[in-house]
N, C-alpha and C positions, 0 to 999 in steps of 0.2 A: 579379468583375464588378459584383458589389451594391456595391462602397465607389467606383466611377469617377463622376467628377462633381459627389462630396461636395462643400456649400461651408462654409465658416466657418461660417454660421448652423445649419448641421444639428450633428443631436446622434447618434450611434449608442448604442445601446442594446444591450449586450453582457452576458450571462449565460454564465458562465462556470465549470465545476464540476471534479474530479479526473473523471479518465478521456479528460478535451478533447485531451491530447497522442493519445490515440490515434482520437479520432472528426474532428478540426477538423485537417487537411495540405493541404499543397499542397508533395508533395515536391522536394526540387531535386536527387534520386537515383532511379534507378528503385524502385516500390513493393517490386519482391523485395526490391533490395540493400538498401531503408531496413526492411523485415521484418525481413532477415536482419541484419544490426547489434542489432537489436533483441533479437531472439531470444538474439544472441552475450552482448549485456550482459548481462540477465536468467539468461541461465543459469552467468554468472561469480560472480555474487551482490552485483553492480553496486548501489548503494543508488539511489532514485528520484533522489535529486542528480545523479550521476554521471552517470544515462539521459538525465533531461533537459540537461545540459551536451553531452549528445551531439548529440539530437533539434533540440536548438536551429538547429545549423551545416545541418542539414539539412533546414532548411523556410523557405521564402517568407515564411509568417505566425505562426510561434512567434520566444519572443526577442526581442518587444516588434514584431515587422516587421508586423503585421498592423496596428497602431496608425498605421505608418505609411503603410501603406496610404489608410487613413482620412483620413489628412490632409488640408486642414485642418478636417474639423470634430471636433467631440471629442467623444469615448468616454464614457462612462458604465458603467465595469464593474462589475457584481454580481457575487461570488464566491463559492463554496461552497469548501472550501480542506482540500484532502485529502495537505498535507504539511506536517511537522510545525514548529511555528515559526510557521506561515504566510506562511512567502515570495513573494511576491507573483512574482517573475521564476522560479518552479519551478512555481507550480499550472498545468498542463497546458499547461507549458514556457511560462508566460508570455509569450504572443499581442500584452499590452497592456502591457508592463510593463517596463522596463529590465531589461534582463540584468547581473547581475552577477557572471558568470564570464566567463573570457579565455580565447581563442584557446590560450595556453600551459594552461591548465587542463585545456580539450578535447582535445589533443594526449597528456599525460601521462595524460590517461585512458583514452584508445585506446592507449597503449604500456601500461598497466597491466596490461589485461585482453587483452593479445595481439589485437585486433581485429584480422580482416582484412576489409582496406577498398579503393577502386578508387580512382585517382589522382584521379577526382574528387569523391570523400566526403573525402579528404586535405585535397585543396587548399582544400574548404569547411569543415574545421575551422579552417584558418588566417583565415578570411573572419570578421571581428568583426564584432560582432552590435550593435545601439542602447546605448549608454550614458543615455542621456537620452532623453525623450518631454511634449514640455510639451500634450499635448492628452487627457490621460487623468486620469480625475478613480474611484478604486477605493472599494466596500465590500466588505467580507466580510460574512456574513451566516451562518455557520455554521462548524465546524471540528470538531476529535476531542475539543476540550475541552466541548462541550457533549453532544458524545456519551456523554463518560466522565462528565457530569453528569445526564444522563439515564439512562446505567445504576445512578448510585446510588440515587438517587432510583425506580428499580423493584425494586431489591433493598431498599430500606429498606425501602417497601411489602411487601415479602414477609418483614420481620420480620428484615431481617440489618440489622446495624453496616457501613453500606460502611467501606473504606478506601481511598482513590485512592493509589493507586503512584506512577504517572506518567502523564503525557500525552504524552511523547516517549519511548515503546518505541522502539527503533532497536539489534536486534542481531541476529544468527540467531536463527531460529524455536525451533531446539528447544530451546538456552541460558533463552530467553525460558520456555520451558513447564518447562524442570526448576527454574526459577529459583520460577515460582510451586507447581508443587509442592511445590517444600522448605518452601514460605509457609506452606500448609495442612499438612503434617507437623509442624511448627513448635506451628502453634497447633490442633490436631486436640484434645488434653487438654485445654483453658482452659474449658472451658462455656459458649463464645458462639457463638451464631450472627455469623458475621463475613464479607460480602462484598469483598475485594479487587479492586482494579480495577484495571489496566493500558489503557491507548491507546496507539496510535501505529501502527509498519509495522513488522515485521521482514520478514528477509531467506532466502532459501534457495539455498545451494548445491546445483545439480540434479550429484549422481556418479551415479545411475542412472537406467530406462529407462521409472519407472513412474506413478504419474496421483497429482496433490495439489496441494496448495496450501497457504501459508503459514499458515493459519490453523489447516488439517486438521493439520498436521504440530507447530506450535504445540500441539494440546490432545493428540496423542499421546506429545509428548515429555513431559509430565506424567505421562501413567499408571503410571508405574512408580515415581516418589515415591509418589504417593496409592494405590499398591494395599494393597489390604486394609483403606484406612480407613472406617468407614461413614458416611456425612450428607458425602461430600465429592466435588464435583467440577471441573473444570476445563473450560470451555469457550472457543473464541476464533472471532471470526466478521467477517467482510467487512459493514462496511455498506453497500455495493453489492448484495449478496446474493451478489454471484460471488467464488469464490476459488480463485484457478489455471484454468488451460484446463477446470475442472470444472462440474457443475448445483447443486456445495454452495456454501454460504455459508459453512462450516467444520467446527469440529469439537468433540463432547464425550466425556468422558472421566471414570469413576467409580472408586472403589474396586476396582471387582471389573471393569473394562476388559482389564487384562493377565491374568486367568484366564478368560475370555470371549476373549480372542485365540489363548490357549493349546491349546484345544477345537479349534480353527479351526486347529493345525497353524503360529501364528504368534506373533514375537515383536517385539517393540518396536525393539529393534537394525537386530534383517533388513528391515523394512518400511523403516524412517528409513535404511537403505543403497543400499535401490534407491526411495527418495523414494515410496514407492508408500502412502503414506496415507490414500489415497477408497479403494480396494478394501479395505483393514485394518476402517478405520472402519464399510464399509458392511456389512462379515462384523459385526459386534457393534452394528449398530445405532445406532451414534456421530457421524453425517452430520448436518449441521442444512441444511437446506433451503429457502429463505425465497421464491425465484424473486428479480426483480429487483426491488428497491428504489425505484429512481427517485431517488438520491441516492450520493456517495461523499465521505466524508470520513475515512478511513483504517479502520484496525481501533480492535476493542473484546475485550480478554481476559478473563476472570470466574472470579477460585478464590472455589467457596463452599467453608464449612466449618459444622458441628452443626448 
């Protein structure tokens, strides 16, 4: 109702940050069914590409359509850009921005991940979204690469050697965490203080019934390289503050994590089998907790070592 009457002369003023695909809808499915698709990706281990290729076919004003809403006057997007690359037609399913997936993309993603779907979530995957938008003028204004430039820059200060990894993390979670635990195993003997840095998103496939999130599950799958090393540990954290349906931001993890779980009647395996990584973490103290941010621009992973 706020874009009707726009004229050429007006300008709309559009801020725009990661998390919009799920605050900014005007569904063109009921909200359960568009829940539940959502849910269904998510728990297939669907990568944020893929959700939004879905999300798209299924909203009014994602997929560049809100742009056109607007028409004719033109946009002015700010972005904060909380996927990796910075794709402009993905940050929070691109509202303003040309889409640049197809119809047939959308289709083989819903037969991928066995969606089920109702004839009319079908029929609007096959519904092509704006290729083009001449009234949208974009900045970014932030991303995961200055995130991972700011956590070296607070680990330098704290006397470590960063080392940035990547800025495009993009695997499963726990892959992600054994990967930098072997990091710090690695160089546990050399006699440096050394922070590695990781950004980006990974991914979790939900097989069980229990409470985490990508980040919690990420610093647990570490603990068990880095048990028993001293001066070392591994944490990974949501810059939103929230990570999974949970109040953590993520999760830390030390030398002596997997014998402090052990106490607790629990193992690193069994927990990452029933996804259950906030109740593990929270038995040992390992929950980081930040409340909400007020910003998202993906994750940020940190192996310290000496």
């Amino acid at each position: 109702e706020m874009t009707e009457g726009l004229k050429s002369s007006d300008t709309v003023l559009f801020l725009l940050s990661g998390g919009g695909s799920a605050l900014f809808e005007k569904p063109l499915v009921s909200g359960d069914e568009l829940q539940g698709i959502t849910k269904q990706l998510l728990a297939s281990g669907a990568d944020i590409v893929e959700v939004n290729a879905i999300r798209k076919r299924l909203s009014a004003v994602k997929g560049g359509r809100f742009a056109q809403w607007c028409a004719p006057a033109h946009v002015e997007a700010v972005v904060l850009s909380d996927i990796l690359g910075d794709p402009l037609d993905m940050i929070a399913s691109g509202p303003a921005a040309p889409d640049h997936t197809t119809c047939v993309q959308a289709v083989e993603i819903a037969k991928k991940y066995s969606l089920q779907l109702s004839e009319t979530a079908w029929e609007l995957l096959n519904r092509e979204t704006p290729k083009q938008l001449t009234n949208v003028s974009t900045q970014i204004i932030g991303s995961v690469r200055e995130l991972c430039l700011a956590a070296a820059q607070a680990t330098r200060e704290l006397g470590y050697e960063p080392v940035m990894l990547t800025d495009h993390l993009d695997c499963q979670a726990n892959e992600a965490g054994r990967f930098l635990g072997n990091i710090v195993r690695t160089h546990a003997a050399d006699g440096k203080k050394l922070a590695f840095i990781a950004g980006g998103e990974t991914v979790v496939r939900v097989v069980g019934n229990g409470l985490g999130g990508r980040n919690q599950e990420l610093a647990l799958s570490a603990s068990e390289c880095i048990s028993g090393i001293a001066n070392a540990c591994v944490l990974s954290i949501g810059s939103d503050g929230t990570d999974g349906p949970t109040d953590a931001a993520g999760g830390y993890v030390d030398g002596d994590t997997v014998r402090e779980l052990a106490e607790n009647n629990l193992t690193v395996s069994g927990v990452l089998a029933r996804n259950d990584a906030y109740h593990a973490l929270k038995a040992v103290n390992g929950l980081i907790i930040t409340g909400p941010t007020g910003t998202n621009v993906n994750d940020v992973a940190i192996a310290l070592v000496g």
